[in-house]
N, C-alpha and C positions, 0 to 999 in steps of 0.2 A: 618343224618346217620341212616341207619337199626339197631333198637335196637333188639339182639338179648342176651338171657338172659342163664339160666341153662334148659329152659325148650324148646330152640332152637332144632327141631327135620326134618331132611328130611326124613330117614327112622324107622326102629325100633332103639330106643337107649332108652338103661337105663341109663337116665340121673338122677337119684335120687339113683339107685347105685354107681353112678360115685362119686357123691355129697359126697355118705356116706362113700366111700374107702380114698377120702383125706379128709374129717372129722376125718375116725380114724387115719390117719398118722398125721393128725394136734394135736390130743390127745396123740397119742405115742410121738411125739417128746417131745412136754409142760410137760409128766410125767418123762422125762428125767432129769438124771443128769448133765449129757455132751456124747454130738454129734457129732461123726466127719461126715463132710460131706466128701461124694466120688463125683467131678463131672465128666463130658466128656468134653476133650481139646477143644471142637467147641464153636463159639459164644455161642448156644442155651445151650450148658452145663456151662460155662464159666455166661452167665446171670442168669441162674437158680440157681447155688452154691450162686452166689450174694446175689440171691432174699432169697436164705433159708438163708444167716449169718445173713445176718441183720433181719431179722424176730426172727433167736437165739439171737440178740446181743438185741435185743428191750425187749424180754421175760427174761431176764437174765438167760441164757443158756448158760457154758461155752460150748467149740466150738472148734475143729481144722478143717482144711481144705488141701484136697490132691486133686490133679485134675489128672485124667490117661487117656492114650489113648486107652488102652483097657479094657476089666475086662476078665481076661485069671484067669487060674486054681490058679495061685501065689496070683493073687487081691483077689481073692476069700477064699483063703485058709485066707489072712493076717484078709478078713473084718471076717470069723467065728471066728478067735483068737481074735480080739482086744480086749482090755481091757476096751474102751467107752462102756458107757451105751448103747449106740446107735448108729447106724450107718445107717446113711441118705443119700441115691445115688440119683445123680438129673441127669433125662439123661442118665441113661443108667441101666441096673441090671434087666428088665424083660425078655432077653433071656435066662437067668440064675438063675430063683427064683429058682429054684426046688435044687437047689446047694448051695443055702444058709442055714443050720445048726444053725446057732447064733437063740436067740430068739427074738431079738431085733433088727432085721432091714429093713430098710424101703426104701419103693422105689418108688419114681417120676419120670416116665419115660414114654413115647411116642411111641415107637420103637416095633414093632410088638413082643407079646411074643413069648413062646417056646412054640413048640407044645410037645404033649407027656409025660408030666411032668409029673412024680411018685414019691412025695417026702412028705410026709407031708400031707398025704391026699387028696393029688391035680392031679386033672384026667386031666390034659392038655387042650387045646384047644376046645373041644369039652364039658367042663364044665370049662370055667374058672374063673366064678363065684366062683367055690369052690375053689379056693386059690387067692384070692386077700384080705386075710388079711395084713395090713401092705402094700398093692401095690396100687399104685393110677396108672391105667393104661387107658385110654379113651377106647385101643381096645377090655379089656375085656369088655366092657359095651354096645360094636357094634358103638363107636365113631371112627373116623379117625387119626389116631393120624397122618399121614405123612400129612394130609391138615387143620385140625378142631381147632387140640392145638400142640403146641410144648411143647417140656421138660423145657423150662421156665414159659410155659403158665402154664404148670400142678404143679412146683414148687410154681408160684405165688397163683396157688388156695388154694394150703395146707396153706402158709406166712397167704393168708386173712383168712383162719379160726382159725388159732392161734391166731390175731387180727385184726379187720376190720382196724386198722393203717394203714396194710403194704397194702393199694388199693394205697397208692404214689408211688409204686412201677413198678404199671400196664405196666409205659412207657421203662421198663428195659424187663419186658415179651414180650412185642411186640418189642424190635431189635430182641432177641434169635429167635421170629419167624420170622420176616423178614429175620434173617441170615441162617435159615434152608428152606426156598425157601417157607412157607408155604400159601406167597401172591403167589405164581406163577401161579398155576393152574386157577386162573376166574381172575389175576389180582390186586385181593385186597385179603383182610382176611377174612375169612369164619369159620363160627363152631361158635366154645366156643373162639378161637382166639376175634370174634368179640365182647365179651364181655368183653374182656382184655380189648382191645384197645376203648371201650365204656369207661370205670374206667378212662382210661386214659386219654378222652378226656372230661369227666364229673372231672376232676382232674384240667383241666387247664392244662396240664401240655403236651398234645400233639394235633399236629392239622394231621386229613387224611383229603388230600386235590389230587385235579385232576391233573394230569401233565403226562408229558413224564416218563418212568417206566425205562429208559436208567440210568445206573449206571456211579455216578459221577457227577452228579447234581450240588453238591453244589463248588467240590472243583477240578475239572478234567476242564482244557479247552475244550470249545465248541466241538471245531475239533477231540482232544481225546475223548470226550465222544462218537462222532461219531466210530468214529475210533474200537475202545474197545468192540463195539454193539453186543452182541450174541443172546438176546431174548429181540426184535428179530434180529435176522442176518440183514443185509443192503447193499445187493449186491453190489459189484465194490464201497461200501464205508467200508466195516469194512474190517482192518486190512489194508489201503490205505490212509496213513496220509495226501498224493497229493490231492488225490481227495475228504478227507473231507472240506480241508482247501480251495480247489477251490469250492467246494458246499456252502459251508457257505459265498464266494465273489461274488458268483453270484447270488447271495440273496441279496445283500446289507448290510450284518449280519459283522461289524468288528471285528474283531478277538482279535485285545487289544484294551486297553483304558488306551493310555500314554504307559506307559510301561509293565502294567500289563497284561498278555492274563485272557480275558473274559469268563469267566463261566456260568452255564445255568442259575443259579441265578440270575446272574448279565443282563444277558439281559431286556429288556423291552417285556412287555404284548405283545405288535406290530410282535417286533421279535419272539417270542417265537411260535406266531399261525404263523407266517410265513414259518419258520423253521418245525415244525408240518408237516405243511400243504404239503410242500416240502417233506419231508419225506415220506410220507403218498403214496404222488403222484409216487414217486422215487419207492417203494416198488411194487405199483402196475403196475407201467410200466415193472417193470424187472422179473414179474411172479410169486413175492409172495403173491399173493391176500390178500383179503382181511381179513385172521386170523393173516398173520403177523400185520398187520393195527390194529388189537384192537388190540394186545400185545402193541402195540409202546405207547398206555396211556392207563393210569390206576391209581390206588391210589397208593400216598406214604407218606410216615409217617415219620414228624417234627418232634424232639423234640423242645417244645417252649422256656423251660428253658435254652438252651445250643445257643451258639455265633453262628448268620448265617453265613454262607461260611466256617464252618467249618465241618469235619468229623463226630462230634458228634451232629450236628444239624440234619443229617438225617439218620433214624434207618437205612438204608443199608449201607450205608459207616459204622455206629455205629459199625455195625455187623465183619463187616470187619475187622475194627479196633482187634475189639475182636478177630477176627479170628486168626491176624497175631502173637496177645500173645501166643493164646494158642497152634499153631502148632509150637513156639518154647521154649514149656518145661516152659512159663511164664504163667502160669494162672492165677496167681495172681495179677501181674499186671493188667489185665484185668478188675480181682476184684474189686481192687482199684479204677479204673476209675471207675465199675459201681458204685460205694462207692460214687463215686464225686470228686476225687482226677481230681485237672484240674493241677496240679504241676510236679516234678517229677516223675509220675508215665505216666503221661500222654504223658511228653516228651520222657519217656523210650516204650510207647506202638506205637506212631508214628516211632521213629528211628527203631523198629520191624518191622510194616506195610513198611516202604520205602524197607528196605532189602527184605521183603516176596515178594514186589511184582519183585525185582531182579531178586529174584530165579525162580517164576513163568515164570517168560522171559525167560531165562536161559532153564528150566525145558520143555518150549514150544516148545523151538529154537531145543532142543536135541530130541524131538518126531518127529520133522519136518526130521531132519537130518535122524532119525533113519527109519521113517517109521509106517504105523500102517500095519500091518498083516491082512487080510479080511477072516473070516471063513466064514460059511454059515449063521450063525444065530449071529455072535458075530464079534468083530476086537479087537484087542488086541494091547499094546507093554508092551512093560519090560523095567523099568527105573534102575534096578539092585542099585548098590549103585550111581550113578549120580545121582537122581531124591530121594531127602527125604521122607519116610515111610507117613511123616505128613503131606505133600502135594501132595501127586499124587493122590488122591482122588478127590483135584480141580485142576489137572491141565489135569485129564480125562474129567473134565466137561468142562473144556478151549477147549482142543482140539474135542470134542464134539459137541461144539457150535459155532466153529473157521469157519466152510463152507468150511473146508480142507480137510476133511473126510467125508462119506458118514453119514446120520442121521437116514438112515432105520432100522440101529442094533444097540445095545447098545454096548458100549464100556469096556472093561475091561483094568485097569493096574496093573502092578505090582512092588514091589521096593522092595527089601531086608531092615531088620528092622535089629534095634543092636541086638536083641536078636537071631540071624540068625536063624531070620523065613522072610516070605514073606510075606509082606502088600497085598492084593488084593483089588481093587478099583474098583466097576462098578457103569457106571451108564447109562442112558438110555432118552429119551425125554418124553413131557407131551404126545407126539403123541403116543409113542408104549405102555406107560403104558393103555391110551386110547384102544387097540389094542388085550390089556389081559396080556402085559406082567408085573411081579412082582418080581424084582431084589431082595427083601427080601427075597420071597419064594427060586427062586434059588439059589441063592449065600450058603444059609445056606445050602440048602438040599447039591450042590456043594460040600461046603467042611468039610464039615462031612461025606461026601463019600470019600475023600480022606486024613482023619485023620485030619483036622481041625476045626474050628466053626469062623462062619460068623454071618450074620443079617443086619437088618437094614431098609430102606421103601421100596415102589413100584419103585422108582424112582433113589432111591441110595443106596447102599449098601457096605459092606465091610465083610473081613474075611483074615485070618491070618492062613496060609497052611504052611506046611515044602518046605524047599528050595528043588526044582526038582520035586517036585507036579503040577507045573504049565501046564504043559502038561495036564495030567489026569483030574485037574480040568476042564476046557477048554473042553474038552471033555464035561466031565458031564453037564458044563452049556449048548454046545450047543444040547444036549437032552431035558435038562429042556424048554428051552427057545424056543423051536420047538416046544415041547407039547405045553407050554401055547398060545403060537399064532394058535397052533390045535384047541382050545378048548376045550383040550378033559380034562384039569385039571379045575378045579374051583382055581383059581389064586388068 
């Protein structure tokens, strides 16, 4: 494995300031009385809240814990009142620092900051240096944070400087990243990511190994995994359960064994490069040369401690897992499981995962029905109240990746949220990000041009507009999203 350490550098990055901003968040928390953590409902927040309790529960720091889906003017307003000594966001809190009042709080997060920020001494983007006390942020330091580290990854660096202990940890950091795409881009993990996932595998405790990068591996029959295939796509096989299951018999590849249908695990070495190799061939006969063909393998990441063939043996399914708690109002659950809870907790985070992915069905089935809308630079739908606030964000990346809709533009949704506002959800390929486009930049500038605030990365982003803004917004993105394909923005 490429060992790459704190001193990993492709371009300019201060990586020795990055060091020193979660050193002092590792000091402010230890000088604390008690912490409430704030995370974000996603895997990569969900792992990260993990990775700080137990790093408080080790230090003997009492500790509560709230997980939200967004951090709006009311979270914000609660975290400068509380009455915790301290208050630690994993995953989410730097498009918002400048909004924060309290003296004591502190933020782990990945997710591009605010520009413009006048609060506290803090000159925005253009000197962000000057307000990262208390913020452990990659971006202010010219790190990546949507490809390098995740907000688990940035939670586990603060945990190991509170104590070199919490490096057992590492393999809980690298799902959060796997579950926020941050292997997608070259395939495997890159940045500071690969220094996690080093801890990890210097731990015993995880293996990155070469294989098919197709989700589902461990616990999805052969033919579904096929089937389910979005990165990459698999022409006249995804979404075509007939013709996975007849690909895989005209291989000689059986489908059960006894009774059981056979998984990709389960196969043998034999089948597996056959299969591959099939694949590979299939992809380039139908015109997706050869970058869908590296997508189809790449690295994926074991955990060695947890039962094979199951969910939490491999960090994407892990992710998932996580995922399905925390888009329904269960984070804690999540917790628990990463805690180690293999019991009741874990049978309550599966019975969530089966339903989530109902709804996903469900949620697909109604975009298909409804339609996507094609502007010029964008396509759209509105899942209104059908389509849940907490999942249309993946089920824009579903229909995205589906081969049902066009991939030249990024996709926007929307859903009505309880608080009758509107969820907005865009998200876009690694090709148009490649291209200059930057759905953080937009979305945010978006909707704050029309009384709301967004954020988020290059690749995904979100924001929370008043109901009947959707029009206007939409507009404003497909300005935004013209210039940056102009070039004429530094994106």
């Amino acid at each position: 494995m490429e060992r790459v350490g704190m001193h990993y550098s492709e371009r300019h990055q201060d990586l020795k300031g990055f060091e020193d901003a979660v050193k002092d968040v590792a000091d402010t928390v230890l000088s604390s009385s008690h912490v409430t953590i704030v995370g974000h409902v996603d895997a990569d927040g969900i792992s990260g809240a993990s990775i700080a309790s137990i790093a408080l529960e080790r230090a003997g720091i009492p500790y509560d814990i709230r997980f939200i889906k967004k951090l709006d003017d009311a979270e914000i307003a609660a975290i400068n009142t509380r009455r915790s000594d301290t208050s630690w966001l994993v995953d989410l809190g730097s498009g918002s620092y400048s909004k924060f009042t309290a003296d004591r709080v502190c933020v782990s997060d990945h997710h591009l900051p605010e520009k413009d920020a006048k609060a506290k001494g803090r000159s925005g983007q253009a000197d962000l240096l000057s307000y990262a006390e208390h913020h452990a942020n990659p971006h202010i330091f010219g790190i990546d944070g949507s490809t390098e580290i995740s907000g688990a990854g940035v939670a586990y660096l603060v945990a190991k400087a509170i104590d070199a202990r919490n490096v057992d940890m590492a393999p809980i950091a690298v799902v959060g990243a796997v579950g926020d795409f941050q292997d997608s881009a070259e395939c495997r993990l890159k940045g500071l990511n690969r220094q996690v996932l080093e801890d990890a595998v210097e731990e015993g405790k995880m293996a990155a190994i070469k294989d098919l990068r197709v989700f589902g591996r461990e616990t999805r029959p052969v033919a579904k995994m096929l089937q389910f295939s979005t990165d990459p796509l698999l022409p006249g096989l995804t979404n075509d359960a007939v013709a996975c299951q007849r690909f895989l018999m005209d291989l000689g590849v059986p489908l059960t064994e006894g009774e059981k249908w056979r998984c990709w695990v389960d196969l043998t070495e034999v089948e597996k490069r056959s299969v591959a190799s099939a694949v590979c061939e299939h992809l380039l006969k139908s015109g997706s040369g050869h970058w869908a063909c590296k997508r189809l393998i790449g690295e994926v990441y074991v955990l060695k401690q947890e039962r094979f063939g199951t969910e939490l043996h491999d960090a994407k399914e892990y992710s998932t897992l996580l995922n399905a708690c925390g888009r329904y109002g269960e984070g804690m659950v999540g917790l628990r499981i990463c805690a180690g809870d293999r019991g009741e907790m874990l049978e309550k985070g599966l019975n969530l995962q089966r339903n989530h992915r109902g709804n996903l069905a469900d949620a697909v089935g109604l975009v298909k029905d409804l339609g996507v809308e094609r502007g010029r630079f964008l396509q759209h739908f509105h899942g209104r109240t059908e389509i849940l606030d907490s999942i249309v964000g993946i089920v824009a990346g579903m229909v995205l990746g589906s081969g049902e809709v066009p991939s030249d533009v990024p996709i926007v949704a929307f859903a009505y949220s309880e608080d009758e506002k509107v969820k907005v959800s865009a998200r876009a390929t690694r090709e148009l990000v490649q291209k200059g486009i930057d759905l953080a930049v937009a979305v945010k500038a978006a909707s704050e041009k029309v009384g709301g605030t967004g954020g988020g990365h290059n690749i995904a982003a979100g924001a929370t507009i008043s109901i009947g803004r959707e029009g206007a917004f939409l507009e404003e993105m497909e300005k935004l999203i013209e210039t940056q394909l102009s070039g004429n923005i530094n994106a």
